[in-house]
C-alpha positions as CSV (number, residue, x, y, z in Angstrom):
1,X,251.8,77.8,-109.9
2,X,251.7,74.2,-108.9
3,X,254.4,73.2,-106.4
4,X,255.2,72.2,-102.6
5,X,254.7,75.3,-100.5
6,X,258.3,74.7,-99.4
7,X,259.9,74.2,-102.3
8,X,262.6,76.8,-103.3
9,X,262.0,76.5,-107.2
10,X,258.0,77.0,-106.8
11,X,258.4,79.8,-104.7
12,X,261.1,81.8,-106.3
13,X,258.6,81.4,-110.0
14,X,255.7,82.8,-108.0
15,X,258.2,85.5,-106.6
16,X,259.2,86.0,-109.9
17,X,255.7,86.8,-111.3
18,X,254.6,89.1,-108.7
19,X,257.7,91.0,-109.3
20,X,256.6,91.4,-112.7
21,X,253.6,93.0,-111.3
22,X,251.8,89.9,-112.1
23,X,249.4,87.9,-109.4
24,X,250.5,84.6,-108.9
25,X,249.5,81.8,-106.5
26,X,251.1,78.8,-105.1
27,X,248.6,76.1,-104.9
28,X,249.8,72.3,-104.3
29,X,247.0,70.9,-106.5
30,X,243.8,71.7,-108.3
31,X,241.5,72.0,-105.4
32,X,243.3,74.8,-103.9
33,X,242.2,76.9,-107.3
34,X,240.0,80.1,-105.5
35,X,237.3,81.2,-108.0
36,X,237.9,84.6,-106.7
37,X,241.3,84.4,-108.1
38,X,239.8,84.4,-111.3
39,X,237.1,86.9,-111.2
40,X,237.5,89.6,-114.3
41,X,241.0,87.3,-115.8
42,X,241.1,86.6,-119.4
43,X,244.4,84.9,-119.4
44,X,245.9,82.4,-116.9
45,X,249.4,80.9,-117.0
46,X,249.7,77.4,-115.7
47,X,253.1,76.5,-114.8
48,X,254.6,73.6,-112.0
49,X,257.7,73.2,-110.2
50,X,260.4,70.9,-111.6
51,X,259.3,68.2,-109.4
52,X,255.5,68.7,-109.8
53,X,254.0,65.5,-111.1
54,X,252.3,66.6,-114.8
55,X,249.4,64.6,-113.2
56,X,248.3,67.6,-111.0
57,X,248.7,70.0,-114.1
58,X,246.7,68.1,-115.9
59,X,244.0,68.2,-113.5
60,X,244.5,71.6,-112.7
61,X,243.6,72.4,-116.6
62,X,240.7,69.7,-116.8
63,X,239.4,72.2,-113.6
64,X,239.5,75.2,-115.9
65,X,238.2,73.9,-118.5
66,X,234.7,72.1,-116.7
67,X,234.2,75.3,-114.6
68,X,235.2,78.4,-116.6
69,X,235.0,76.7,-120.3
70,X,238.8,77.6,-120.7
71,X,240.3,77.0,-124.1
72,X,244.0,75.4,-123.5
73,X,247.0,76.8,-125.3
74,X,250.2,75.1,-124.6
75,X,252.9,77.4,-125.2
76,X,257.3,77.6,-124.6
77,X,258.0,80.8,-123.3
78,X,262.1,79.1,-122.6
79,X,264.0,76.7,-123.9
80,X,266.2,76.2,-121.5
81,X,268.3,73.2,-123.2
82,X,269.6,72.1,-119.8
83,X,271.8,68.6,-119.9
84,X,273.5,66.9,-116.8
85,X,276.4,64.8,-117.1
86,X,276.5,61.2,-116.1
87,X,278.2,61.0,-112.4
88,X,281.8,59.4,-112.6
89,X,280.6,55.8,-111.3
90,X,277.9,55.8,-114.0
91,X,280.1,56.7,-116.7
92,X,282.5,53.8,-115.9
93,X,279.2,51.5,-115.7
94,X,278.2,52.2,-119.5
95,X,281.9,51.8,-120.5
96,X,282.2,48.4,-119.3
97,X,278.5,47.0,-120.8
């Protein structure tokens, strides 16, 4: 998991995992990856905090792929389909253009 050790949203998706009997690390960005982590792991899910920049998932992946020769399978486990109304003083804004 890629996100600020004190962000809310990273921490409760690595609480998540673990609760799912799953290990799961919070890591802020690639260099933070501990090969011991790894050790006897067929399968890693990547996954970031809302606002994790894709930047530090991307390198987090080129990491896997130079050291362990990991083959990189982008998969959506939830669509969440989440949409966010324009605030009342934006919505008069795009009226009056």
């Amino acid at each position: 998991m890629i996100g600020s050790k004190n962000s809310s949203n990273s921490q409760r998706l690595v609480d998540t995992a673990k609760q799912a009997g799953k290990r799961a690390h919070l890591i802020d960005d690639a260099r933070e990856l501990d090969h011991s982590w790894l050790k006897n792991t067929e399968t890693v899910l990547v996954t970031a905090g809302a606002s994790a920049p894709e930047r530090l998932v991307s390198e987090l992946l080129g990491r896997l792929k130079t050291e362990f020769n990991a083959d990189v399978e982008t998969r959506t486990l939830v669509d969440e389909g989440v949409s966010f109304a324009l605030p009342q003083s934006l919505k008069a804004l795009s009226v009056v253009s």
